[in-house]
C-alpha positions as CSV (number, residue, x, y, z in Angstrom):
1,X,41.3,7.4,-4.7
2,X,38.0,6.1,-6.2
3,X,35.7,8.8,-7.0
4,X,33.2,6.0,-6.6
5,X,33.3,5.4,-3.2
6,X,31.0,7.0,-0.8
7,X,32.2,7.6,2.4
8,X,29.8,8.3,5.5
9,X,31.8,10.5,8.2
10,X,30.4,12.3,11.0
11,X,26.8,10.8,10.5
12,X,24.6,11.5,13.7
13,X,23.3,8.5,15.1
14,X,19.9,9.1,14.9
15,X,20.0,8.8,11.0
16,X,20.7,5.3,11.8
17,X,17.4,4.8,14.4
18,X,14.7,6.1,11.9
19,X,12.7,3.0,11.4
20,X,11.1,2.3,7.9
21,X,7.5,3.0,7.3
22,X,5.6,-0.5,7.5
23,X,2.1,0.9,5.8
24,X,0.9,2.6,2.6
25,X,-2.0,3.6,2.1
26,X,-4.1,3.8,-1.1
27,X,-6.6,6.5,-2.2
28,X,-9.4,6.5,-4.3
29,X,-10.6,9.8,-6.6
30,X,-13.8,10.2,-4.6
31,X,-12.0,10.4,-1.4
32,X,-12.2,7.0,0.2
33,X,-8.9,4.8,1.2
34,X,-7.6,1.9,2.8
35,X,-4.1,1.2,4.8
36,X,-2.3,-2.0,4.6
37,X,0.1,-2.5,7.7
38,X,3.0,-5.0,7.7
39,X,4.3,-3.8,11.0
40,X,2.7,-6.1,13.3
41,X,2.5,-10.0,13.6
42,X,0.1,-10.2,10.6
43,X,-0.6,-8.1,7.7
44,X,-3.7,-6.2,8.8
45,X,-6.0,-3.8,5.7
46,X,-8.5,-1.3,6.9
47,X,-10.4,1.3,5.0
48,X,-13.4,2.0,2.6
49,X,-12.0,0.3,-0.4
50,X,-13.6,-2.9,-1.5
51,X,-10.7,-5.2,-2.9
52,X,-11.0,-5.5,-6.8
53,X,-11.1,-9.3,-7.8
54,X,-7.9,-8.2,-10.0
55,X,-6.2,-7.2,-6.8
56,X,-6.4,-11.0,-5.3
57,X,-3.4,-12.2,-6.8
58,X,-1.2,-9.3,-5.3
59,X,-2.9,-9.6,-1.8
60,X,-2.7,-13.6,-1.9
61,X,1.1,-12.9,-2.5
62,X,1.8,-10.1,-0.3
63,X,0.2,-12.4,2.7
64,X,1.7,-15.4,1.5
65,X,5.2,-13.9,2.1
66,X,4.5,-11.6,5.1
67,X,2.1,-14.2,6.7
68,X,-1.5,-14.1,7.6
């Protein structure tokens, strides 16, 4: 046998129903943050945190590819 090969026996089902986190949320030194959410129809941001004008090319991307 394959020392390599993982095998998964006895595993309750509810490893299988946790659902993925669909948000992260970014904090600043002084105390402020912001959440970005992917879970919904739309990628939704909320918080204190201005968006940097270096930032725009990795939000343009994210929405692009989750939609807006």
């Amino acid at each position: 046998m394959d020392d390599n090969i993982f095998v998964m026996k006895d595993m309750p089902d509810c490893v299988f129903a946790i659902e993925p986190s669909r948000t992260f949320t970014l904090y600043s030194p002084d105390g402020r943050e912001a959440t970005i959410d992917f879970g919904g129809d739309a990628v939704t941001y909320s918080g204190e945190l201005p968006v940097d004008e270096s930032a725009k090319i990795f939000f343009d991307a994210v929405f692009s590819y989750f939609g807006r």
